[in-house]
C-alpha positions as a Markdown table, in Angstrom:
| # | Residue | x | y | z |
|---|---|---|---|---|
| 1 | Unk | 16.8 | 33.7 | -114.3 |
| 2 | Unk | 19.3 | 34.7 | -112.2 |
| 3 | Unk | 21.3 | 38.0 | -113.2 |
| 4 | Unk | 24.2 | 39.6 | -111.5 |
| 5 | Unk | 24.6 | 43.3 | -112.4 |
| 6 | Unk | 27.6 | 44.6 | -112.4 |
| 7 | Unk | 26.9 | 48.2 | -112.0 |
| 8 | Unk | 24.1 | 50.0 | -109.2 |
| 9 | Unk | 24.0 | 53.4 | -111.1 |
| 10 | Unk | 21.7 | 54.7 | -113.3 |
| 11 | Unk | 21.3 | 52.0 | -116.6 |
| 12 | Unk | 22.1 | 49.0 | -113.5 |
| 13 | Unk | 19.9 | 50.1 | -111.1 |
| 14 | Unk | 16.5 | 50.7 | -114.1 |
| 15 | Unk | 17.2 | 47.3 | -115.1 |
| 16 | Unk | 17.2 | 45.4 | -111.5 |
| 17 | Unk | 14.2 | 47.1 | -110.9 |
| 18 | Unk | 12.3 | 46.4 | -113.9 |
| 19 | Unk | 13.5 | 42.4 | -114.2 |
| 20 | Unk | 12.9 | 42.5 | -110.7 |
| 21 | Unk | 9.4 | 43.1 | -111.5 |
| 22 | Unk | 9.2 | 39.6 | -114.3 |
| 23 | Unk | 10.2 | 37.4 | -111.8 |
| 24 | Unk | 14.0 | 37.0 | -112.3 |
| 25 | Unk | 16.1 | 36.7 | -109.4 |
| 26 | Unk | 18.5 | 39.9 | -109.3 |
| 27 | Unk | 22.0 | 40.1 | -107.3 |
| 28 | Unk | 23.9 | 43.8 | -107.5 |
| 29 | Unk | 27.3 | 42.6 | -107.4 |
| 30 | Unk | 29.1 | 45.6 | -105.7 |
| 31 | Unk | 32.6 | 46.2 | -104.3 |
| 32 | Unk | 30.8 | 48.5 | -101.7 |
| 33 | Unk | 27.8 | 46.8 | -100.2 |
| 34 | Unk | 26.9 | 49.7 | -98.6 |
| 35 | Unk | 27.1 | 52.5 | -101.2 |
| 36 | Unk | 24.5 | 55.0 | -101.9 |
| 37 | Unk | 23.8 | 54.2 | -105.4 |
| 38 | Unk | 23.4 | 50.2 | -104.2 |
| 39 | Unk | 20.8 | 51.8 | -101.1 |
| 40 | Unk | 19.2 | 53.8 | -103.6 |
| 41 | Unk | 18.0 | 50.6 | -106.0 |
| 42 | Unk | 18.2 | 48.2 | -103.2 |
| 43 | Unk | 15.4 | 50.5 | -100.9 |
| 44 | Unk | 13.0 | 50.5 | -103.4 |
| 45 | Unk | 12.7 | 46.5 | -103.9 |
| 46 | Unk | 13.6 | 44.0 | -100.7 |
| 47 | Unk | 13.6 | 41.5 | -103.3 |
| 48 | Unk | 17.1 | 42.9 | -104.6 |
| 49 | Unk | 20.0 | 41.1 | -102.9 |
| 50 | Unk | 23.8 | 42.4 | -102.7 |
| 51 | Unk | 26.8 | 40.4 | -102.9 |
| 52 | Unk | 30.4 | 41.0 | -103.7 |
| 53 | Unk | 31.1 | 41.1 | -107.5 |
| 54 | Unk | 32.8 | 37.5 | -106.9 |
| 55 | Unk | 30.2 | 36.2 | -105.1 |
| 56 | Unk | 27.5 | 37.9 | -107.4 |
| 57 | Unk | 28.8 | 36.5 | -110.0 |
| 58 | Unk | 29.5 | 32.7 | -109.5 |
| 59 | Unk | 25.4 | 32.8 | -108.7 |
| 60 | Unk | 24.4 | 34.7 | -112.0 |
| 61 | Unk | 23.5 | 32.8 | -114.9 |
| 62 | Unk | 24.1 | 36.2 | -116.5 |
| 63 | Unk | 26.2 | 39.1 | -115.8 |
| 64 | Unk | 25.2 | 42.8 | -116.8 |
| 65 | Unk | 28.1 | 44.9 | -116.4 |
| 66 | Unk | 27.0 | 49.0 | -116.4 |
| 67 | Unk | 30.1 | 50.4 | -114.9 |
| 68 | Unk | 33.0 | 52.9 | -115.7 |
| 69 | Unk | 34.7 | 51.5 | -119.2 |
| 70 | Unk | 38.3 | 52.2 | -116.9 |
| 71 | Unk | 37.0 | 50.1 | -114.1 |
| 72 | Unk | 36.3 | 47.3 | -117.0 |
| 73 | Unk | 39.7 | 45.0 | -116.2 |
| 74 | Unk | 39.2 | 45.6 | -112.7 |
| 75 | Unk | 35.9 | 44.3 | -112.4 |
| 76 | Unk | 37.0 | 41.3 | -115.2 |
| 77 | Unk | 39.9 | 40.2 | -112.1 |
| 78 | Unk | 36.7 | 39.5 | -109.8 |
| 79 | Unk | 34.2 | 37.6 | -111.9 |
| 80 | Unk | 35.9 | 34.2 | -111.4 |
| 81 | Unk | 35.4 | 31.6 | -113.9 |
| 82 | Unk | 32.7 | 32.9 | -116.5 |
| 83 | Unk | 33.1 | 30.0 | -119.3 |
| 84 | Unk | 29.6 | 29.2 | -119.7 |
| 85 | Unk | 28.0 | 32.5 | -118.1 |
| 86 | Unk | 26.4 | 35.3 | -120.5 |
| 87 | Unk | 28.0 | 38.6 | -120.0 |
| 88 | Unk | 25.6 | 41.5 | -121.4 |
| 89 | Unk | 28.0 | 44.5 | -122.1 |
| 90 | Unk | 25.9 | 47.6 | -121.2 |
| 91 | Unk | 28.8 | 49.9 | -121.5 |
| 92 | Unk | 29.8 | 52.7 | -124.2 |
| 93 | Unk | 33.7 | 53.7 | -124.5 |
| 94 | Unk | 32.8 | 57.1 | -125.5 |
| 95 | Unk | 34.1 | 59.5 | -123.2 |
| 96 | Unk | 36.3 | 57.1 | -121.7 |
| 97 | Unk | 38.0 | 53.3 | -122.7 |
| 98 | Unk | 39.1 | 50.1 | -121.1 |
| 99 | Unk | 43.0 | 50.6 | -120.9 |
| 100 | Unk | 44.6 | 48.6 | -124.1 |
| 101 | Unk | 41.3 | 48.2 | -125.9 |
| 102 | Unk | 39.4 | 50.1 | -128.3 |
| 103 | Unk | 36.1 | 49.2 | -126.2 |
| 104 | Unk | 34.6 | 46.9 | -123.1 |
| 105 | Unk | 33.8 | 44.3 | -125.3 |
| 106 | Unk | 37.1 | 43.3 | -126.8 |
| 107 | Unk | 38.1 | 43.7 | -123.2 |
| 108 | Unk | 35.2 | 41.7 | -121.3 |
| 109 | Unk | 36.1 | 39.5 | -124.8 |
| 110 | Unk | 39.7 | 39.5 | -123.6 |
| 111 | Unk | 40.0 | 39.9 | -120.3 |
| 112 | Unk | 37.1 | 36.8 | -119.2 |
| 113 | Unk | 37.0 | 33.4 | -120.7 |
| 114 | Unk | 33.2 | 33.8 | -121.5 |
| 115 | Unk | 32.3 | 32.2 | -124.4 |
| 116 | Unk | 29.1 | 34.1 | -124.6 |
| 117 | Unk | 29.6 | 38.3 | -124.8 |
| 118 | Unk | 26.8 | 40.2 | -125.8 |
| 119 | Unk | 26.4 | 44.2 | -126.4 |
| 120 | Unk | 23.2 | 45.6 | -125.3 |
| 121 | Unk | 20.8 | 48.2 | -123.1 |
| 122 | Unk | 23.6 | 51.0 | -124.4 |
| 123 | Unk | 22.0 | 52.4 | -126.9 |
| 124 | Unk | 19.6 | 54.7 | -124.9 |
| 125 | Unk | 18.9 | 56.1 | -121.7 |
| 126 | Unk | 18.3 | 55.0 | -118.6 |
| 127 | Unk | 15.0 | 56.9 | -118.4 |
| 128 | Unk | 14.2 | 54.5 | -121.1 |
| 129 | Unk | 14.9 | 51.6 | -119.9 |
| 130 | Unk | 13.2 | 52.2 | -116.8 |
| 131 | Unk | 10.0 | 53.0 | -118.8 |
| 132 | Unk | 10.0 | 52.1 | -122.4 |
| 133 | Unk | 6.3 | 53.1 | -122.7 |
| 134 | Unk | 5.7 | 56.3 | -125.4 |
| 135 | Unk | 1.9 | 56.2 | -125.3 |
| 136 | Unk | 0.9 | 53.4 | -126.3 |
| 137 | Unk | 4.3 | 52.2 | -128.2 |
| 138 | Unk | 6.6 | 50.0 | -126.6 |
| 139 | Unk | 10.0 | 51.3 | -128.3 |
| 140 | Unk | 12.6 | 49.2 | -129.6 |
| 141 | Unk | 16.1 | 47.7 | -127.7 |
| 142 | Unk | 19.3 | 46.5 | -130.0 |
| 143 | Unk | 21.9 | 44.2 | -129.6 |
| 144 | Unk | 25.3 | 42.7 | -130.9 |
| 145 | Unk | 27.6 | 40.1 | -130.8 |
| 146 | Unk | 28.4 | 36.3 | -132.6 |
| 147 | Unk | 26.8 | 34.6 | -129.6 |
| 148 | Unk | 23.5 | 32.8 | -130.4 |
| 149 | Unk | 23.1 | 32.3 | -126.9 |
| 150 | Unk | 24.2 | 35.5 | -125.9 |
| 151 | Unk | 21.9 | 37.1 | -128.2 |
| 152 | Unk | 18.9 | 35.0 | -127.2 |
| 153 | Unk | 18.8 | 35.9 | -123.7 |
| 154 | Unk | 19.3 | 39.7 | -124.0 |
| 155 | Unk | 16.7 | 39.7 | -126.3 |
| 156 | Unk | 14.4 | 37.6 | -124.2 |
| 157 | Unk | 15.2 | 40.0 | -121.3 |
| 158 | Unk | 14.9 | 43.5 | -123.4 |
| 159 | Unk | 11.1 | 42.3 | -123.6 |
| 160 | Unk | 11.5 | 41.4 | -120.0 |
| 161 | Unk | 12.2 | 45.5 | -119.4 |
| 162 | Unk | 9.5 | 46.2 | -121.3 |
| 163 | Unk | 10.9 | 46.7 | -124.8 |
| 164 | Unk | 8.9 | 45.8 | -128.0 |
| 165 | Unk | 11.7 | 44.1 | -130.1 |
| 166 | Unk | 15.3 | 43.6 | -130.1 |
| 167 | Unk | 16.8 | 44.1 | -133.2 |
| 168 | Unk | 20.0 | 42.7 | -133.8 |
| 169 | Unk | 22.8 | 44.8 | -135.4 |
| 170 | Unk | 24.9 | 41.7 | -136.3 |
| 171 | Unk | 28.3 | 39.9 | -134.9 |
| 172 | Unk | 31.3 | 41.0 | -133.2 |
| 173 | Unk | 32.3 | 42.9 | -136.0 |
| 174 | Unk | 28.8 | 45.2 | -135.1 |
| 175 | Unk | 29.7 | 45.9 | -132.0 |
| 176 | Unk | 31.9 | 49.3 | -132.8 |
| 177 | Unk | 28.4 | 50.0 | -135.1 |
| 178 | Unk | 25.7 | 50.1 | -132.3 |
| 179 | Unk | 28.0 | 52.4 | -130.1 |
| 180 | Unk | 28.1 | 54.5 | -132.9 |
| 181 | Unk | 24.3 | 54.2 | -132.8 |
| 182 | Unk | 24.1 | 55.4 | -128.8 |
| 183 | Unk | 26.1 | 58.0 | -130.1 |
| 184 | Unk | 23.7 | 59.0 | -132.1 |
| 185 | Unk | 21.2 | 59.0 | -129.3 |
| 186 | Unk | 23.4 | 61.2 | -127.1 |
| 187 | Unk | 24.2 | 63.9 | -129.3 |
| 188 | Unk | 20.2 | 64.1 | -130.0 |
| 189 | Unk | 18.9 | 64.0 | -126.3 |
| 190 | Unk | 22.2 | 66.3 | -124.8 |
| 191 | Unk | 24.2 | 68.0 | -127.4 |
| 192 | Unk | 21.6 | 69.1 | -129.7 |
| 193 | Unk | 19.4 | 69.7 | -126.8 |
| 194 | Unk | 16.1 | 67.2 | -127.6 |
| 195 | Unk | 15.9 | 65.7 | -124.3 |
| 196 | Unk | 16.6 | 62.7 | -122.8 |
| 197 | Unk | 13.1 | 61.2 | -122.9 |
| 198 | Unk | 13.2 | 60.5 | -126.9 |
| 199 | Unk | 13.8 | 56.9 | -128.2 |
| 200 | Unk | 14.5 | 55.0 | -131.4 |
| 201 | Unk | 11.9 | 52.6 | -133.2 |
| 202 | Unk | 11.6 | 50.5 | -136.1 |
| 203 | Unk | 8.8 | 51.0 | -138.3 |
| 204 | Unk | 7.6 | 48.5 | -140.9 |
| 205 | Unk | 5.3 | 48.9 | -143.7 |
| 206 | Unk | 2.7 | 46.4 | -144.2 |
| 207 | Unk | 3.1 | 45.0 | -148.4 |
């Protein structure tokens, strides 16, 4: 599959690597080529190629944007024509939101003409995501948004990363839910001092 990701920093630059890694064919879409956070992902994997976010994106079949939610309508201005693309929204308006929206989906919702938004890889940290091995449990990834398609290919490339199961919060109306859920995760691993290498995972009893 080919994925543009939006995004060279911590989250962006675990999951290049580790889809990388399954065979996909990954573009960091960049407005600095040269940056050290693009170096940094690009120097451990020659098979990682950098493009302009325009460029980046007109290749993708999916977009992963992991960037500053206030650089969100920026970075919507340079994806072009994203009708039939998937756009994974990796992004958390926590600390900070998309100017005029209460998050980056309703903005990358807004803002694009994609048909096909999807919220997902926010709900943990980047730690995890570059290895999502405890042991010998594989933990769990979450998603959420109204788009079948969407949903099928983030959940297809959680397991891609590495991740056990993709469980899938519900539609659009969700979305505001599983941010509340990486809240959750953040004020465990850094306000209340856990660490950053704990991680969520559905258990099921067998009847």
């Amino acid at each position: 599959m080919k994925i543009a990701i939006i995004g060279a920093g911590n989250v962006g630059g675990a999951l290049a690597l580790g889809w990388v890694k399954s065979g996909h064919e990954i573009t960091i879409g960049a407005r600095d080529m040269n940056s050290d956070k693009v170096t940094q992902v690009t120097s451990q994997s020659s098979s990682i190629k950098v493009k302009s976010i325009d460029v980046a994106s007109k290749e993708a079949e999916v977009i992963l944007i992991a960037a500053s939610p206030t650089a969100v309508g920026e970075i919507a201005k340079q994806l072009g024509d994203v009708t039939d693309k998937v756009i994974i929204d990796a992004m958390n308006s926590i600390s900070s939101k998309p100017a005029g929206f209460n998050n980056t989906f309703e903005a990358l919702q807004s803002l694009t003409n994609c048909k096909n938004v999807v919220k997902c890889f926010n709900s943990t940290g980047f730690e995890n995501m570059a290895d999502p091995i405890y042991g010998n449990i594989s933990i769990d990834m979450f998603m959420a948004g109204s788009s079948l398609k969407a949903k099928q290919i983030a959940s297809q490339l959680s397991k891609d990363a590495g991740f056990a199961e993709c469980y899938d919060f519900g539609g659009d109306d969700k979305v505001a839910l599983l941010e509340q859920f990486a809240l959750a995760w953040i004020n465990l691993a850094i306000f209340q001092k856990q660490g950053r290498n704990i991680a969520f995972k559905v258990l099921k009893k067998s009847l």
